[in-house]
BAFI-3210 file (N, C-alpha, C; in Angstrom, 3 decimals, decimal comma, padded with zeros to 6 digits):
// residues 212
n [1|2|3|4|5|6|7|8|9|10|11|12|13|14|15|16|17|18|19|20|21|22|23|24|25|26|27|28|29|30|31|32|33|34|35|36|37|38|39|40|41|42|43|44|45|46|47|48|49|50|51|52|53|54|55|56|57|58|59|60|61|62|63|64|65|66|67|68|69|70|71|72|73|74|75|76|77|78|79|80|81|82|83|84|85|86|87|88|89|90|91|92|93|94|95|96|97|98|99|100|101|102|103|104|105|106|107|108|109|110|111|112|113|114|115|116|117|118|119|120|121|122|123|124|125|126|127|128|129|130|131|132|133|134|135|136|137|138|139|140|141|142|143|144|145|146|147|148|149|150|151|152|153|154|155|156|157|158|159|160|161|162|163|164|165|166|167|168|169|170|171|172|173|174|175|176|177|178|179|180|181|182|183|184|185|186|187|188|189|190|191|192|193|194|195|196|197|198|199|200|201|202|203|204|205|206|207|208|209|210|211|212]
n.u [000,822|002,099|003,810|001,948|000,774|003,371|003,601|001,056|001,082|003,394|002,975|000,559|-000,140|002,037|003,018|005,636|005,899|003,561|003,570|005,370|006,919|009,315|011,438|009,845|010,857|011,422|008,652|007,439|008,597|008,186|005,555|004,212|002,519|000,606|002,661|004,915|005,451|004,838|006,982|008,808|007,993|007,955|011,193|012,062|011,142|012,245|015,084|014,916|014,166|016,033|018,412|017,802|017,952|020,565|021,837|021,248|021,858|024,662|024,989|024,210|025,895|028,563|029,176|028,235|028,476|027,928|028,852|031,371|033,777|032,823|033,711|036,100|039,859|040,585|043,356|044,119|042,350|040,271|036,224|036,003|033,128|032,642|030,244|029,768|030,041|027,984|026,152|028,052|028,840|026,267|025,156|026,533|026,233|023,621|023,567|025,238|023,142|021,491|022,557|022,861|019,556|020,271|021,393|019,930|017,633|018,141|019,066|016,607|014,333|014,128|012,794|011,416|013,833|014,805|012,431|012,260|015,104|017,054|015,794|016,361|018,885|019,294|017,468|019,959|020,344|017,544|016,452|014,391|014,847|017,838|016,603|014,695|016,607|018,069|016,218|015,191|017,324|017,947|015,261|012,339|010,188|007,148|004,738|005,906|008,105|010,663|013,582|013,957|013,603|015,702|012,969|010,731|012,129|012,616|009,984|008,595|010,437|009,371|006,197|006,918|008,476|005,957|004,333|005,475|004,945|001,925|001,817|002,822|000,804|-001,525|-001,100|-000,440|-003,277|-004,605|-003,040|-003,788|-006,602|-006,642|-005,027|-007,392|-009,160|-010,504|-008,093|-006,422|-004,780|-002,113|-001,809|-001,143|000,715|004,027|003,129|000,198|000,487|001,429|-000,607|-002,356|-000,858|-000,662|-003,278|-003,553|-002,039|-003,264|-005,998|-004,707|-003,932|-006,159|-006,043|-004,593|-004,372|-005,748|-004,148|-003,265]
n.v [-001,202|001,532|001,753|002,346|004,508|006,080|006,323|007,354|009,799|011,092|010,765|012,352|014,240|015,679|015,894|016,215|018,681|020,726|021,057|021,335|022,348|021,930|020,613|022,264|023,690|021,251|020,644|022,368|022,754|020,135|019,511|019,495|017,549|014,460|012,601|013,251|014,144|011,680|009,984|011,589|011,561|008,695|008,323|010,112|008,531|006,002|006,714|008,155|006,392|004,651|005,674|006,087|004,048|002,897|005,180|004,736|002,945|003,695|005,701|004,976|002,424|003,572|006,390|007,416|008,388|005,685|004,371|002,289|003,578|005,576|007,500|010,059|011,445|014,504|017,223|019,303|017,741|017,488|015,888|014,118|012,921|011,230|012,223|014,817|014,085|013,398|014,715|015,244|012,739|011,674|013,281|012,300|009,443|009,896|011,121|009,203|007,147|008,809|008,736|006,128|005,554|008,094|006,596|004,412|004,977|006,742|004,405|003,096|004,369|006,365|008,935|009,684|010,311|012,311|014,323|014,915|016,430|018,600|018,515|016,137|015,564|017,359|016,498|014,976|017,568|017,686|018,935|017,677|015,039|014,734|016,398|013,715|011,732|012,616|013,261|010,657|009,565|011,323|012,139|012,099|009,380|010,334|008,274|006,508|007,626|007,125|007,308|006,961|003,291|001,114|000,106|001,872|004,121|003,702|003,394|005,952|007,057|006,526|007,125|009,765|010,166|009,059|010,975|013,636|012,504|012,424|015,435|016,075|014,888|015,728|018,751|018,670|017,792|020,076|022,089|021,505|022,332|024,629|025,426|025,794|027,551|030,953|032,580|035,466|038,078|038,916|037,479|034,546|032,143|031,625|032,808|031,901|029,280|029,091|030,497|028,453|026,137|027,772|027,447|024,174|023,668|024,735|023,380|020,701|021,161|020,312|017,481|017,473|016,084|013,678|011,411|010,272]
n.w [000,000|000,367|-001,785|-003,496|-002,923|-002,657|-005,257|-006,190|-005,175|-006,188|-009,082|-009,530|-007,216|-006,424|-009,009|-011,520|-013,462|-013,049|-010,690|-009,370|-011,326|-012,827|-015,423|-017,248|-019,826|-021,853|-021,279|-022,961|-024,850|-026,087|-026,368|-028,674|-030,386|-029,800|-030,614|-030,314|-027,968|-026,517|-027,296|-025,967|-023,291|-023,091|-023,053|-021,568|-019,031|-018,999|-018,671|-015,886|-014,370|-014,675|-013,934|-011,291|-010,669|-010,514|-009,168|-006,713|-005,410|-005,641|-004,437|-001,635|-000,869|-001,801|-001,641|000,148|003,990|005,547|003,041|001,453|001,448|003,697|006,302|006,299|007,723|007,123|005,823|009,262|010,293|010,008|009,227|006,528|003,624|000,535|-000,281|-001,278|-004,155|-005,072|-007,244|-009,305|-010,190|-010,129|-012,382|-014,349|-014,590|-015,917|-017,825|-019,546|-019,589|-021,528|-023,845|-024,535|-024,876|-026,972|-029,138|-029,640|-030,494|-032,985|-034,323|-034,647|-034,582|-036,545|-037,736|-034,931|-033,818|-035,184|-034,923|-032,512|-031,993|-030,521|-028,162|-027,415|-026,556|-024,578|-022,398|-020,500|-019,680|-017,636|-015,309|-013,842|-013,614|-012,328|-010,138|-009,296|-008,803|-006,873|-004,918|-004,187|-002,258|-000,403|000,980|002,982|003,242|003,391|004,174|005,603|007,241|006,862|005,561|001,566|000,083|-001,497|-003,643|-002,933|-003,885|-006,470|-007,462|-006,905|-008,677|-010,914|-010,888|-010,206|-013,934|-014,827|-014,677|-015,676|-017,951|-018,334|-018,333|-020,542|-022,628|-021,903|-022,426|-024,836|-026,208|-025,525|-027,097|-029,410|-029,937|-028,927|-031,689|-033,395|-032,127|-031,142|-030,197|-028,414|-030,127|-028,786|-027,029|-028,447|-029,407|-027,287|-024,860|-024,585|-023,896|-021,682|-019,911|-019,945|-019,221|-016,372|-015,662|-015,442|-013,732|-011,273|-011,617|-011,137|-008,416|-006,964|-006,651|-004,164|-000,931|-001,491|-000,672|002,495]
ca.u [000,000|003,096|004,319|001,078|000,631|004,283|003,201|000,055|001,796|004,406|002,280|-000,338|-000,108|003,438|002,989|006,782|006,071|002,644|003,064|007,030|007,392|010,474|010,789|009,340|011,577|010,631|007,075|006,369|009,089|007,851|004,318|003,719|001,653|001,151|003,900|006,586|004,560|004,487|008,232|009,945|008,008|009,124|012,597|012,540|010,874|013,530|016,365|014,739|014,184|017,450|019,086|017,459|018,024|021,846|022,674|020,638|023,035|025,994|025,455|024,426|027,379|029,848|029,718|027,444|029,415|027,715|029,323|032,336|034,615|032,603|034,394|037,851|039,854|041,143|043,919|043,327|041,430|038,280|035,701|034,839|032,984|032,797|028,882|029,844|030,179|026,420|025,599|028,488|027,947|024,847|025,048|027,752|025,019|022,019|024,267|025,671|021,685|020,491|023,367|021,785|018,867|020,236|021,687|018,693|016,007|018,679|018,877|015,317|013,375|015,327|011,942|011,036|014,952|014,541|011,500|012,839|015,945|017,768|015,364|016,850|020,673|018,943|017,335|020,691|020,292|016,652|016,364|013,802|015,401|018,415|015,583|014,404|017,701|018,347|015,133|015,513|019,042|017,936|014,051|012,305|009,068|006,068|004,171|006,905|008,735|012,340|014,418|013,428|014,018|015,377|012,058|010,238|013,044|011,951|008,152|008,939|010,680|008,492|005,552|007,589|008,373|004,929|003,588|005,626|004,068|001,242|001,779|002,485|000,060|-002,321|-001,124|-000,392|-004,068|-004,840|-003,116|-004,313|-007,783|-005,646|-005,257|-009,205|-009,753|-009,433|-007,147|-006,550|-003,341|-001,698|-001,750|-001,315|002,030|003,737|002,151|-001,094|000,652|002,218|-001,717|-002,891|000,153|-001,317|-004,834|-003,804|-001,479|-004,655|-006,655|-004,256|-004,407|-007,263|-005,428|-004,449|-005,481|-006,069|-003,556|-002,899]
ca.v [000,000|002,310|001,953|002,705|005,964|007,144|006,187|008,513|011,295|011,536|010,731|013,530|015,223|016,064|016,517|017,334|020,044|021,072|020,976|021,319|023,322|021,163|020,642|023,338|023,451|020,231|020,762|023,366|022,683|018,821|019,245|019,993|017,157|013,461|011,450|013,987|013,787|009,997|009,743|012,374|011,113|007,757|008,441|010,579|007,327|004,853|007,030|008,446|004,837|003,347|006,759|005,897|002,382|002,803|006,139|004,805|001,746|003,988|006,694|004,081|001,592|004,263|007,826|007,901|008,122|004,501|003,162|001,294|004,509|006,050|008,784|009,998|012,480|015,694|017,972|019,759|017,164|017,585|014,967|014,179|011,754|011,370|012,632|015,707|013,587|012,713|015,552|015,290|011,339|011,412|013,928|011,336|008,443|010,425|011,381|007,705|006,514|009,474|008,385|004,726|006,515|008,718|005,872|003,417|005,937|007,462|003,445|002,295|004,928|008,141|010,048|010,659|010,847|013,650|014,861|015,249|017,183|018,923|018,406|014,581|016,058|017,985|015,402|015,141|018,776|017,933|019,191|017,010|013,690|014,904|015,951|012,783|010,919|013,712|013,074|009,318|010,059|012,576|012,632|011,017|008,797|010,709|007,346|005,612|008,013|006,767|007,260|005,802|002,277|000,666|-000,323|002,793|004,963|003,234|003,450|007,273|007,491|005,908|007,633|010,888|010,275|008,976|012,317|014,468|012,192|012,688|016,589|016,723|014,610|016,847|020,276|017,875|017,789|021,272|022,912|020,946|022,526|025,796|026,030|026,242|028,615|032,398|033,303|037,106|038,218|038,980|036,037|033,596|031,470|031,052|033,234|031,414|028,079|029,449|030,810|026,851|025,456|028,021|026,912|022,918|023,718|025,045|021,923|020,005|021,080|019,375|016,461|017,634|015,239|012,434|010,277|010,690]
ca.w [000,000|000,544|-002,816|-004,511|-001,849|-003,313|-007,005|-006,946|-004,817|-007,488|-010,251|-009,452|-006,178|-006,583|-010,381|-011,275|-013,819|-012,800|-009,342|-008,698|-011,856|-013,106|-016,800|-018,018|-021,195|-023,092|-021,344|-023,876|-026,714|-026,995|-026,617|-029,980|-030,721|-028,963|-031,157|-029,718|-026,362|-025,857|-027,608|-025,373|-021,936|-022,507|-023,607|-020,252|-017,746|-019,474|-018,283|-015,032|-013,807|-014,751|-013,275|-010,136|-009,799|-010,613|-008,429|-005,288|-004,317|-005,438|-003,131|-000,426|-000,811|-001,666|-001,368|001,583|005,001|005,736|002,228|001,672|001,968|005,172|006,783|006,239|008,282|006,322|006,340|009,935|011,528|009,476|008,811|005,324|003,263|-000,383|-000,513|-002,322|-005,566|-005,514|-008,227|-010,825|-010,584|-010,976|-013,353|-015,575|-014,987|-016,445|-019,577|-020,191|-020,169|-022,723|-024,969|-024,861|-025,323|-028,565|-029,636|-029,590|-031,189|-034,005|-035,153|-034,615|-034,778|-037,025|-037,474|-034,233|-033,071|-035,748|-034,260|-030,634|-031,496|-029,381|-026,432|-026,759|-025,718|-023,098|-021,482|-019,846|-018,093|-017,382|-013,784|-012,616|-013,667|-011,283|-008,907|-008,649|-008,011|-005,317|-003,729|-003,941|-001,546|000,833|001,380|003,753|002,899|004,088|004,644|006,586|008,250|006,932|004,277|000,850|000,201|-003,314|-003,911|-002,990|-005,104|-008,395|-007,672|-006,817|-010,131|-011,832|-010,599|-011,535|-015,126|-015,729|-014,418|-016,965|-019,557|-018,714|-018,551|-022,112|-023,403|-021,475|-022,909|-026,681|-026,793|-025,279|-028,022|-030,478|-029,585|-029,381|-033,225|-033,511|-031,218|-031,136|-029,014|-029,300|-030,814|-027,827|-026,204|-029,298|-029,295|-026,062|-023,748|-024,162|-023,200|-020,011|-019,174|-020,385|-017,534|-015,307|-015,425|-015,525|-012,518|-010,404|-011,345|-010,565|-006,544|-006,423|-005,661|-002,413|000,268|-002,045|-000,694|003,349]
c.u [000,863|003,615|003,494|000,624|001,467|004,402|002,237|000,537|003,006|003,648|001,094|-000,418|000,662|003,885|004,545|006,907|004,554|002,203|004,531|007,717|009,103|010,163|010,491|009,574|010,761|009,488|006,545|006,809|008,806|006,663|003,161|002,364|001,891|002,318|005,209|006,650|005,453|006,421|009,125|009,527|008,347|010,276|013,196|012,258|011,629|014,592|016,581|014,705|015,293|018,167|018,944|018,137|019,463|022,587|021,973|021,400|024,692|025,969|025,414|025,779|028,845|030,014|028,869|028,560|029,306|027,937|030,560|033,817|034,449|033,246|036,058|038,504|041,107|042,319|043,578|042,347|040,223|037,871|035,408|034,358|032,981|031,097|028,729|029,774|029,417|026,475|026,600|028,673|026,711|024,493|025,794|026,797|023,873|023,050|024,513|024,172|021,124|021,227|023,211|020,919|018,807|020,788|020,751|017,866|016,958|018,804|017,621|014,309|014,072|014,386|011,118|012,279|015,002|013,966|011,569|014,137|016,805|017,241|016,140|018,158|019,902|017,934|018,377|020,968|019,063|016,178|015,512|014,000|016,626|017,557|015,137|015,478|018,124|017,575|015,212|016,359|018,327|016,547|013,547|010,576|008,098|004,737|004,472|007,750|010,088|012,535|013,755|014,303|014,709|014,094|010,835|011,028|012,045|010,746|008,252|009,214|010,078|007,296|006,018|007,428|007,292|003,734|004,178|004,997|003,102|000,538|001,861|001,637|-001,468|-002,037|-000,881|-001,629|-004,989|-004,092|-003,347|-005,950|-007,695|-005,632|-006,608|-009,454|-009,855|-009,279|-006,777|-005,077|-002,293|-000,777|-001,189|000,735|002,488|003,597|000,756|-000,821|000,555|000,733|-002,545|-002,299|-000,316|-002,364|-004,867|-002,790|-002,637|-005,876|-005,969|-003,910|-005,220|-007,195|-004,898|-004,722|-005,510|-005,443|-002,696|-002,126]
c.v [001,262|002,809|002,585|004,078|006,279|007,564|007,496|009,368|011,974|011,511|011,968|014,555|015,740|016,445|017,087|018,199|020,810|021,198|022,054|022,515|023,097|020,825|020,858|023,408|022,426|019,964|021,519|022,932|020,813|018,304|019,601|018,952|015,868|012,401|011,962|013,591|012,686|009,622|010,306|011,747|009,501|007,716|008,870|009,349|006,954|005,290|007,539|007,076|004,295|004,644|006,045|004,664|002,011|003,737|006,203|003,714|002,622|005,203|006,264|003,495|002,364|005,914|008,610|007,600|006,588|003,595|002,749|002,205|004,982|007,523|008,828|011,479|013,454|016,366|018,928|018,965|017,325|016,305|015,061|013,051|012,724|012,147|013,908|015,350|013,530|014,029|015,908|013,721|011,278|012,245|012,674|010,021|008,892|010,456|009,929|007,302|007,235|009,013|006,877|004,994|006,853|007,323|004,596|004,319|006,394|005,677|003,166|003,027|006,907|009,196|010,792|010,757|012,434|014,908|015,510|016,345|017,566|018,794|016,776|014,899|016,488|017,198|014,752|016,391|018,541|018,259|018,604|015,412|013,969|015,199|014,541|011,959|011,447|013,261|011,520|009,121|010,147|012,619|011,205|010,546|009,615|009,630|006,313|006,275|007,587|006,776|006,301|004,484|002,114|001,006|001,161|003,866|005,201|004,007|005,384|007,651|007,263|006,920|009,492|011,195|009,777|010,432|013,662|013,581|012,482|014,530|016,840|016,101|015,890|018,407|019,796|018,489|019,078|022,324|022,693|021,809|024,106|026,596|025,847|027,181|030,281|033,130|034,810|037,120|038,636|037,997|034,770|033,283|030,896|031,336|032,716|029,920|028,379|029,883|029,369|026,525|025,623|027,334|024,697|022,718|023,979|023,832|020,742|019,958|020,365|018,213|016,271|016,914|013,936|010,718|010,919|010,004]
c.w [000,000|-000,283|-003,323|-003,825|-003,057|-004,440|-007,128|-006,209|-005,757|-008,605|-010,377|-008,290|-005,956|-008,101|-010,474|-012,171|-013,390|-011,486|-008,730|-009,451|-012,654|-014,399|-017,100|-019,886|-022,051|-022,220|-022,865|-024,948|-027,181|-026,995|-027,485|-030,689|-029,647|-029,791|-030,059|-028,288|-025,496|-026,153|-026,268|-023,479|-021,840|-022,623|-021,410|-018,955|-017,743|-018,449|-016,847|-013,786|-013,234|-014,043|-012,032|-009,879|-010,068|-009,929|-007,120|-004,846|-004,527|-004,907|-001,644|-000,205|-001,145|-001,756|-000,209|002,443|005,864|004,675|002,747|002,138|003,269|004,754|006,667|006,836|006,786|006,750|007,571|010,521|011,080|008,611|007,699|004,855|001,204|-000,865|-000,980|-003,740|-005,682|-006,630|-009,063|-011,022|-010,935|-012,168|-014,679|-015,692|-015,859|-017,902|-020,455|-020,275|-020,789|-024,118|-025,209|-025,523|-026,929|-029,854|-030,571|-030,696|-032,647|-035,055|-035,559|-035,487|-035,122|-036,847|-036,070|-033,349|-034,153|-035,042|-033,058|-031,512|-030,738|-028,531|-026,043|-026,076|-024,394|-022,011|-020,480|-019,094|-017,843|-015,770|-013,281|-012,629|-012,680|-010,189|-008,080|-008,123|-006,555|-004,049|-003,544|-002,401|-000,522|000,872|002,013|003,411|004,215|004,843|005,525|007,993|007,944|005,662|003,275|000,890|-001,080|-003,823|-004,165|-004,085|-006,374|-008,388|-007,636|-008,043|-011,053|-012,094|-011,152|-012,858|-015,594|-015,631|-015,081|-017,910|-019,666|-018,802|-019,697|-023,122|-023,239|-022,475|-024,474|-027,195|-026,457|-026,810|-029,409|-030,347|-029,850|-030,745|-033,778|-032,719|-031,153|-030,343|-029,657|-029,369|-029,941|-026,637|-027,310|-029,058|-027,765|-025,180|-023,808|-023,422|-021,523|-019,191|-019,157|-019,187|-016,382|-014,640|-014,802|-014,160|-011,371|-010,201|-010,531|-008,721|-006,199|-006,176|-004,704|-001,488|-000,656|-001,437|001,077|003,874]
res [x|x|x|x|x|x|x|x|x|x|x|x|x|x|x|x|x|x|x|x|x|x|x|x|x|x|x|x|x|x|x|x|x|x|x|x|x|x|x|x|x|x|x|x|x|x|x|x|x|x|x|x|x|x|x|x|x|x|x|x|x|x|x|x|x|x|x|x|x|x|x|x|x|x|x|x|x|x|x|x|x|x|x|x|x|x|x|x|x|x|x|x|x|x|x|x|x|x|x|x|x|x|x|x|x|x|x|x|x|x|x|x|x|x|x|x|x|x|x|x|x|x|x|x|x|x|x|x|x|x|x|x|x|x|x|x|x|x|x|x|x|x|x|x|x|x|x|x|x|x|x|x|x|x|x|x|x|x|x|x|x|x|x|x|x|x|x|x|x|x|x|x|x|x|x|x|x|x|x|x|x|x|x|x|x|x|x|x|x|x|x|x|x|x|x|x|x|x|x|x|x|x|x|x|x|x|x|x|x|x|x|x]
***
């Protein structure tokens, strides 16, 4: 029951661009239609997943002060551990799984590695795929009371990257609706998105409470 709590608190009550405000970028520039949509949010789960489930035993087992290094004393008698590395490791893990990633989609599938673009490189700065490894680390399960687990991690990440997908399928088929509409000239391009985000950010509160 714990897992499926942290699943829909990440997946909707935690919303990570509609809630958290993370991913913004390829929110808007890959929710041009749903091919790009559905392409770019699984491209992003794949790598958010496997991020997770490869930089949560290696900050446990070795660059936490309870891995295999621990504590070590410093010039001056000062304690350190290696737990400064967590964020240009994990930064060098997220890159090596988008380049799987570019790799995979530029053989398989060229037109929608076309299609993506440059948001596919930048899927390696995506700030809430390092978010989530971060929070994996360092946050403490609101349903338990203790640090996440493996197990919980994943479902966390999981729950995550399926909640940007389904942010841009959401605004996919919002501005699909968009080019029928008339929006006044003012507003048209991407100041009407950013008032669309607004509005689907406000609904989205209403999952508040859902999951205690």
């Amino acid at each position: 029951m714990t897992l499926f709590k942290i699943f829909i608190s990440a997946f909707l009550i935690d919303n990570v661009v509609l809630m958290r405000f993370l991913a913004l970028c390829p929110f808007i520039g890959m929710s041009t239609d749903e091919d790009k949509s559905i392409g770019m949010g699984l491209a992003v789960t794949f790598v958010t997943v496997l991020a997770t489930c490869v930089t949560w035993p290696i900050y446990r087992f070795i660059l936490s002060k309870d891995g295999i290094f621990g504590t070590f004393t410093l010039p001056g008698g000062v304690e350190g551990s290696l737990e400064f590395l967590q964020t240009l490791v994990f930064i060098l893990v997220i890159a090596a799984l988008v380049q799987l990633v570019e790799f995979y989609l530029k053989k398989s599938a060229p037109a929608l590695y076309g299609a993506m673009g440059i948001y596919l490189a930048l899927i390696t700065t995506n700030c809430a795929i390092l978010a989530v490894t971060l929070d994996a680390i360092n946050n403490i399960c609101p349903f338990t009371g203790k640090p996440y687990t493996f197990a919980e991690s994943v479902v966390y990440a999981l729950g995550v990257a399926l909640g940007f997908l389904l942010s841009l399928l959401l605004l996919a088929g919002i501005r699909k609706r968009i080019k029928t509409s008339p929006v006044p000239g003012f507003l048209k391009g991407t100041p009407v998105l950013f008032v669309v985000s607004a509005l689907l950010s406000m609904a989205f509160m209403g999952f508040t409470g859902l999951v205690k």
